[in-house]
N, C-alpha and C positions, 0 to 999 in steps of 0.2 A: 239208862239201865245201870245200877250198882250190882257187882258179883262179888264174890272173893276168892280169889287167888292162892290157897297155904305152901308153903315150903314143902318140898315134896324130896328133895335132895341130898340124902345125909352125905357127912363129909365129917373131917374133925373138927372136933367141941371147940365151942367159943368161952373165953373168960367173962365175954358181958354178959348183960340182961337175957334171960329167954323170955324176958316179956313179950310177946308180939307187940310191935308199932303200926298202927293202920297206915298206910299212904297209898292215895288218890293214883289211879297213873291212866294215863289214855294214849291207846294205840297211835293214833293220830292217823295220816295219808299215806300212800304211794309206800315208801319203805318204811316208814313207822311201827308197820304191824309184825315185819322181820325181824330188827333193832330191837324191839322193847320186847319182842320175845326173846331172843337171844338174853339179852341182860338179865332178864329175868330169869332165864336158866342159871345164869352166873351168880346171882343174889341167892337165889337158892342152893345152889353145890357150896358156896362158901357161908352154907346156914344164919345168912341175913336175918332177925327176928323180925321179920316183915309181914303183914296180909295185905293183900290189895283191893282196893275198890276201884273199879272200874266205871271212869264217863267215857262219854263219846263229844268231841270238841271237832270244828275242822270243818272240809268241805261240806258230807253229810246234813252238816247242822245248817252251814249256812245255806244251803239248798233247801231248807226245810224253812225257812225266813227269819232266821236267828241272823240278824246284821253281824252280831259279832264275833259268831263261829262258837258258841257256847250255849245253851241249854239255859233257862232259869233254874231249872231242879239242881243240873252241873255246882251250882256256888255252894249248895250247901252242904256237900262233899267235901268238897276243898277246905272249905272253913271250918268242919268239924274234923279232918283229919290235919288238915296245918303244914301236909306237906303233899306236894304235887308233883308229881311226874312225867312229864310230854315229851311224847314222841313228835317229830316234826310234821306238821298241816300243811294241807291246800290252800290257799284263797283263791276263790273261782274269780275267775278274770270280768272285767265290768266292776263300773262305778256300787256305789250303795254299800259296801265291805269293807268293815272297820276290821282293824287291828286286833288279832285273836290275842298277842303279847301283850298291848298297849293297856287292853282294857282289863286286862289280868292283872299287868303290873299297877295300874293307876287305883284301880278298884282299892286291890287288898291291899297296898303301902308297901308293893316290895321295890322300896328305894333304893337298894344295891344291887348294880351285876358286878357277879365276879369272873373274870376271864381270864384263868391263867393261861399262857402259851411258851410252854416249851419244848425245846431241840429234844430228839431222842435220834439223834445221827451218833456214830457211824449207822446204826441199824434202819434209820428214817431216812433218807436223803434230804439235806438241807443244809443250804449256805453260812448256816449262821448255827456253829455246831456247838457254842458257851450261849444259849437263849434262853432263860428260865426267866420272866418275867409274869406278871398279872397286874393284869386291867381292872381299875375297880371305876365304876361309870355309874352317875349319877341317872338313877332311871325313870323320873315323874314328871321332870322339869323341864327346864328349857325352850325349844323349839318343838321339841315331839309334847308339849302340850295341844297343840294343834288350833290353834287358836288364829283362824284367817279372814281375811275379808277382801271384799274386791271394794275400793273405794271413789274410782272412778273408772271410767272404760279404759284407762290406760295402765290403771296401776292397783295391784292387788298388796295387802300386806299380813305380814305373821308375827305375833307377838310373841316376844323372846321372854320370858317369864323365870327370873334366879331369884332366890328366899335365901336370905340368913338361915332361917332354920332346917331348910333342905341343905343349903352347904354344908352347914356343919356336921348334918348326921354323917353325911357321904364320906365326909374328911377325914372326922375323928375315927371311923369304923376304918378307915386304910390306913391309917398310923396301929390301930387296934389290930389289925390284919397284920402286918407287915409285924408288929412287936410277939404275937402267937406265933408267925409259922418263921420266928427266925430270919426275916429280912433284915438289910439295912440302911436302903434307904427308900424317900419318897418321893416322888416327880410328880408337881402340879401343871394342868398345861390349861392354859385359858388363850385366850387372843384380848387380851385387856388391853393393848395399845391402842386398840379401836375403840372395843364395845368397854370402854374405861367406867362404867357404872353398872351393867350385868355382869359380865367377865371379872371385874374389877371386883365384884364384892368377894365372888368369891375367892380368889384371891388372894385378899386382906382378909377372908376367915381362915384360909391355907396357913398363913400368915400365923395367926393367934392361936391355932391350936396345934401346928408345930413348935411351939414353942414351950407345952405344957410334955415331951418327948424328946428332950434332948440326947436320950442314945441313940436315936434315929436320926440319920441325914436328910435334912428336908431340899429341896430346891423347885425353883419353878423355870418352865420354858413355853414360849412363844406354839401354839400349837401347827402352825405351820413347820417351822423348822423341828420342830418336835416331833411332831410327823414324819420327817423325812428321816430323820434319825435314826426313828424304830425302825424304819424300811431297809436301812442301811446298815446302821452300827446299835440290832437291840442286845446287843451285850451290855452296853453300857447303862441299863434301865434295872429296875427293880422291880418295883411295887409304882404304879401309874395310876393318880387320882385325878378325873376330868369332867367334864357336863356333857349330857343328854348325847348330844350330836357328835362330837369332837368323840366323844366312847367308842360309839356305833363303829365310826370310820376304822380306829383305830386297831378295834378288836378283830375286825375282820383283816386288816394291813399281819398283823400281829401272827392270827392261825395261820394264816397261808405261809408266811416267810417259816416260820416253825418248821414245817415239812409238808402241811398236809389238814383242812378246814375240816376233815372228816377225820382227827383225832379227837377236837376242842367241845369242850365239854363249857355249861354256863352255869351259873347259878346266879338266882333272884331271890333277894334277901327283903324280908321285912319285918315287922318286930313280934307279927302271931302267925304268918306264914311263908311258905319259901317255895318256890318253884326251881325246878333244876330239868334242865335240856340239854341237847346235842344245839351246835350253833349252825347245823349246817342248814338245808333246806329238806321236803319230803322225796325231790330224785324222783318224778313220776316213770322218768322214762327206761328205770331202771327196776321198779319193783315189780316183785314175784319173781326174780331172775337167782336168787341166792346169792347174787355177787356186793351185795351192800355192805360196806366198813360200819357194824356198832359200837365203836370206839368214842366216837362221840357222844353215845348217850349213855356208856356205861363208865367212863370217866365221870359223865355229870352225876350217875346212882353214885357216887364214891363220893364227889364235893355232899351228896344228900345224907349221906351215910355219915361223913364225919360231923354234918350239923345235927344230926339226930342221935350225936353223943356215942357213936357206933366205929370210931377211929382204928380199930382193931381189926375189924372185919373189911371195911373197906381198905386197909394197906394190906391185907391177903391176897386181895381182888387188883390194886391197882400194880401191886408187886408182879402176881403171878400175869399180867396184862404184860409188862416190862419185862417179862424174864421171854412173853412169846413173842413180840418183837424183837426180842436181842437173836430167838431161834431164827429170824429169817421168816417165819410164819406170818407170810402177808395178803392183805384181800387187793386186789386188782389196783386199786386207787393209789397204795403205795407203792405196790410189789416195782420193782426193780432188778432188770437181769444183771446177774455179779453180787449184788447186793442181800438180794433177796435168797431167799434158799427155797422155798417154796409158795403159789401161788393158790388160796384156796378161797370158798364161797366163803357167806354169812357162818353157814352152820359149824363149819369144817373150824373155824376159827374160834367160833363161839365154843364148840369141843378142845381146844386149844389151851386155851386160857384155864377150862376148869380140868385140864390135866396137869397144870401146872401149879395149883394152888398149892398154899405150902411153901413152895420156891421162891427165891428171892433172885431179881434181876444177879450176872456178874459184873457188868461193865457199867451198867447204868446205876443212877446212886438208887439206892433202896427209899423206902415211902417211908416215914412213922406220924401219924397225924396226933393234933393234939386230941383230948378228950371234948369235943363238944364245938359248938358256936360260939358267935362272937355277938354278943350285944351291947346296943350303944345308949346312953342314958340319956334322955333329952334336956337341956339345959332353957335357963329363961334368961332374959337380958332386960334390962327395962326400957319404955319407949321414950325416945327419944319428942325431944320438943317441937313437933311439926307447924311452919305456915305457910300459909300459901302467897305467894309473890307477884303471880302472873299466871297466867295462861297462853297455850300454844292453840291456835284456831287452826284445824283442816280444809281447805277450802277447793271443792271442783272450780275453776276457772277457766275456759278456753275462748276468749275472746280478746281482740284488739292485738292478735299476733304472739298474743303470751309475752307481751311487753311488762317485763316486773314494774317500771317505773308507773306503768298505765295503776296497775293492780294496787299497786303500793300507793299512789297519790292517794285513788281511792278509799282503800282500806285507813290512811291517817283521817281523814274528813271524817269519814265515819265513827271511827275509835274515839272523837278528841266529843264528839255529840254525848259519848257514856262519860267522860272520865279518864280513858285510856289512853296509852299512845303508843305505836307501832313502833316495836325496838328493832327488827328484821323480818325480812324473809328467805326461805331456807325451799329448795324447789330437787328432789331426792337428796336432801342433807348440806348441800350446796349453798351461801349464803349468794342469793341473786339480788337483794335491795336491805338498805342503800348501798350504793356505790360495787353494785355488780359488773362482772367482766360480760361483752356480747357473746363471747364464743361459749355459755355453759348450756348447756340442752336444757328445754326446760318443755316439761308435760304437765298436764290437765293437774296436777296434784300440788298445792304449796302449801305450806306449813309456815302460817303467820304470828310471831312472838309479840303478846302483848302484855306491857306491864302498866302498871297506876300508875294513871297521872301524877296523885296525890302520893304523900312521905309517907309510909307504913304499910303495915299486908294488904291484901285484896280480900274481898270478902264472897261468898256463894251470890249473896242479890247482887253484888258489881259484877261478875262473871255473867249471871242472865240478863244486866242490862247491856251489857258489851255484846252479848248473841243479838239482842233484839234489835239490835243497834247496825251491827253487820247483814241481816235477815231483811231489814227495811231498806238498806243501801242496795240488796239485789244479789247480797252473796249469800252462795250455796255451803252452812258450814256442815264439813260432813263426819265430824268428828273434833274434839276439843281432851287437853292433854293439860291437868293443874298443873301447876311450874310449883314446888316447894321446897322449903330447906327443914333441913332437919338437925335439931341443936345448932344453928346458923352455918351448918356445912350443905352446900349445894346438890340437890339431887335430880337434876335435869344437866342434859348433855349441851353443850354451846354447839350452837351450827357451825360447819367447814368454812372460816374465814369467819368467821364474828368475831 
């Protein structure tokens, strides 16, 4: 069901637009419908040119047998207004319940979260009182493509999936970020000492397109120790650009040391529409209570505000937000005795803030945002000269003790009948044959390297005679992986100990 929502709260005149801008918003679960009315009162007293249309996403939905917590009618809202508003959902517990973000994000291309997290102590309580840092996290890719299989009864796997051209947008749009709101520098964090061909690319495109931004500090860090870092010492960060998974962690490590997960505001960025939320969860076990913090999701109306060119209105809104935390005016989550001056509901706060409008923080710095969003231009590259070399065979095996030596006579007999010849085998990444150690564990699952016989590439019929080959020998292959290079630089990973 679509409604709308008009401005109903005069206050003083804005210098932008009185055009009204449609944007989508949905109450969402549990405290959702507290939060996004509150902010919406606050959108309104600081004469946002805003109307809202209203879906319904979230438990509700998926109870009604929408797998993915969203409506078909739901999309074509979103995509005719361009800009989204959610309050935080349910997922009702039990299997079958896909991702109400995932499929948001993946669907419409919004390839960017933005997650700033900063200290607002003395007035916050928080250890780390110099923290102004944002996460900008690659959001299509990676691991949370979802992409799994069980491949033998012992061993299930997930494909790690990084693009050239997904890096790139991610990158250049956090040098692009960082060069608009005044940062100075950028922190890449991959774990490429491993994963040296996913991790690794992107990386080497950190690489290439810091280099196109020399007023900006670039550097990369290991995201283990990079992790621990922001935990520890996130003064020392800026602007943080990473992948899918390595974001997730991070952003969450990030709100909480700030002072408080129910400040943090997100944005989801893509090149025709953008979604913006609170990061926290929907608190079932607190709604209808009046005690929920909407700071989280009217931080995020603000990141929405300044992409919808609206920088003016939302630094009235984020100011006068910072001028009622420096009063002491705090909901339950943060409040602290000594600290704190007063302890109040949803509402009482949300009253707060729109008494303050007009005001400007004293101790905290002031807001000024730029005018508008940030977009990123898509680039081409040309493709390189690929062939193919070899193949890596999958194979279920659980017989004769899981002796590689057994597996591997085998497997060369068989290979040498097509043309091929068994260069290793690799048993969870492990090189177990030739010349494997006894002590390396080895299950149902190995992964057999095979290259030509013969001098020069391999071809698609030598690859099907090499299966038919293994099939007739009595192995189960359950999966096959081309081996190729590209412009003669290698694009397949060596096994541990090859």
């Amino acid at each position: 069901m679509n409604t709308t929502h008009a401005p109903h709260i005069q206050d003083a005149p804005s210098t932008e637009t009185t055009t009204p801008t449609p944007v989508t918003i949905a109450y969402g679960d549990g405290i959702g419908p507290e939060i996004m009315e509150a902010t919406l009162r606050i959108l309104d007293a600081a004469r946002a040119p805003l109307t809202y249309d209203v879906i319904e996403v979230g438990k509700s939905v998926y109870e009604r047998g929408h797998t993915s917590g969203i409506a078909p009618e739901a999309w074509q809202t979103i995509r005719r207004n361009r800009v989204f508003l959610k309050a935080p959902i349910t997922t009702p517990q039990g299997g079958g319940y896909k991702s109400l973000n995932v499929t948001i994000r993946k669907t419409l291309n919004l390839y960017a979260n933005v997650r700033p997290s900063k200290s607002y102590a003395p007035f916050v309580m928080s250890l780390h009182p110099g923290m102004d840092l944002v996460i900008i996290r690659e959001n299509e890719e990676d691991l949370y493509a979802g992409i799994e299989h069980r491949q033998t009864p012992e061993v299930a796997q997930i494909l790690k999936l990084i693009t050239r051209p997904g890096s790139e947008r991610i990158i250049r749009y956090a040098f692009e970020y960082a060069r608009a709101y005044g940062r100075r520098k950028v922190t890449c964090m991959t774990k490429d000492n491993i994963m040296k061909i996913t991790d690794g690319l992107f990386h080497r495109v950190f690489d290439e397109v810091a280099a196109e931004y020399p007023d900006l500090e670039a550097e990369h860090q290991i995201i283990d120790i990079g992790a621990a870092r922001v935990a520890a010492q996130p003064e020392q960060f800026d602007v943080i650009v990473t992948l899918n998974l390595y974001g997730d962690i991070l952003s969450d490590i990030a709100a909480q040391i700030a002072g408080s997960v129910g400040l943090a505001g997100s944005a989801n960025i893509g090149d025709e529409v953008a979604m913006f939320e609170a990061v926290h969860g929907s608190a079932p076990d607190i709604a209808g209570k009046d005690v929920a913090n909407p700071s989280g999701l009217l931080v995020a109306a603000t990141q929405m505000l300044v992409h919808l060119g609206l920088g003016e209105v939302a630094g009235r809104i984020k100011n006068a937000w910072l001028r009622t935390l420096e009063d002491g005016i705090h909901t339950a989550d943060i409040y602290r005795p000594g600290l704190s001056h007063r302890e109040v509901g949803t509402r009482q706060f949300t009253q707060a803030v729109i008494d303050r409008l007009g005001e400007q923080p004293r101790r905290l710095q002031p807001v000024q945002y730029r005018p508008g969003g940030i977009r990123v231009a898509a680039r081409s590259h040309p493709r390189p000269e690929k062939t193919l070399v070899g193949v890596d065979a999958f194979i279920d095996w659980d017989e004769e003790g899981r002796d590689p030596n057994v597996i591997g006579g085998r497997l060369e007999a068989a290979a040498g009948t097509a043309g091929w010849r068994l260069k290793m085998i690799t048993n969870r990444g492990v090189k177990v044959y030739p010349e494997g150690l006894p002590e390396t564990f080895c299950t149902d699952h190995w992964r057999c390297r095979f290259l030509p016989a013969h001098d020069g590439p391999a071809t698609f019929p030598d690859v099907l005679s090499l299966l038919k080959a293994l099939h007739e020998a009595g192995f189960e292959v359950i999966k096959t992986e081309h081996l190729y290079t590209f412009d003669g630089e290698r694009g397949y990973s060596l096994g541990q100990g090859e």
